[in-house]
C-alpha positions in Angstrom: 146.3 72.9 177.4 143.2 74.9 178.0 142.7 77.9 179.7 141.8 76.1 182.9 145.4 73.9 183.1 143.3 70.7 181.9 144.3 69.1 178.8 141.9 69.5 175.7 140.6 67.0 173.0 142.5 66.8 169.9 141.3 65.1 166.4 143.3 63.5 164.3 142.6 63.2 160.1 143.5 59.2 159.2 144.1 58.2 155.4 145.7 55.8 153.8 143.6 52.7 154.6 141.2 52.3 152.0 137.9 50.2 152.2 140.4 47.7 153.9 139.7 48.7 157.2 136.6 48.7 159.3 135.5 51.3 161.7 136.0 49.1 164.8 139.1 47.7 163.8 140.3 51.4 163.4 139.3 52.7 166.3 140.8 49.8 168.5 144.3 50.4 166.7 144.2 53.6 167.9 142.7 53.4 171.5 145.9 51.4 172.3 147.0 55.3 173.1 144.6 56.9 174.2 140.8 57.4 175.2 139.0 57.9 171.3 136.2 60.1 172.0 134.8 60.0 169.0 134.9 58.0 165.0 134.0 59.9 161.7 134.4 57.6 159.0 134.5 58.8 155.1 133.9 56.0 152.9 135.1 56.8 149.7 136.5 53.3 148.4 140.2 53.2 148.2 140.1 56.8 149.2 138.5 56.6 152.6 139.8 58.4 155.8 138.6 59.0 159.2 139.0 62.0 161.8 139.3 60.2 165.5 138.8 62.5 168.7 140.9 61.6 171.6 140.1 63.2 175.0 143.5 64.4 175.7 146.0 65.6 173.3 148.9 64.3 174.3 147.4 60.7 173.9 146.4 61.9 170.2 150.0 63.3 169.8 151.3 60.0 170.8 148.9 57.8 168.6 150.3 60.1 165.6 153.8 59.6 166.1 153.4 56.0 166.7 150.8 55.2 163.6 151.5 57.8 161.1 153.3 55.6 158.2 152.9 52.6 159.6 152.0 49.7 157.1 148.7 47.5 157.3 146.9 45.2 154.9 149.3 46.7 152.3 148.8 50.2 152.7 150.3 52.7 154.2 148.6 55.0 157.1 148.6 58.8 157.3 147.8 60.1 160.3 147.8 64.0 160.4 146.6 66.5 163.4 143.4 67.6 161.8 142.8 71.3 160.5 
């Protein structure tokens, strides 16, 4: 929490997905938690990531927990709070 009692944004770091996925599709997977703020997609091939910004961090804790490992098209997310 902030200073002022409110809750602050949080950003997570996404890998794992590979050119397999496109930016929309990943941020509507992970706005089923929360309110994404903002999408920075890497494209790197098969070693592309992503750092979403959720509004609150609790949602972005709860997309991580719920995501993080979790198999699609084959491949295997990692979802990480960002450094």
């Amino acid at each position: 929490m902030s200073p002022s009692g409110r809750s602050s944004s949080c950003t997570l770091y996404v890998g794992g997905f590979g050119s397999t996925l496109a930016a929309s599709d990943l941020r509507a997977l992970f706005a089923r938690h929360g309110s994404v703020r903002e999408l920075r997609l890497v494209d790197r091939g098969d070693a592309s990531f992503a750092y979403l910004t959720f509004d609150h961090e609790a949602e972005a804790e709860l997309a991580r927990r719920r995501l993080d490992g979790l198999r699609l098209a084959g491949r295997t997310l990692r979802v990480a709070v960002a450094q």
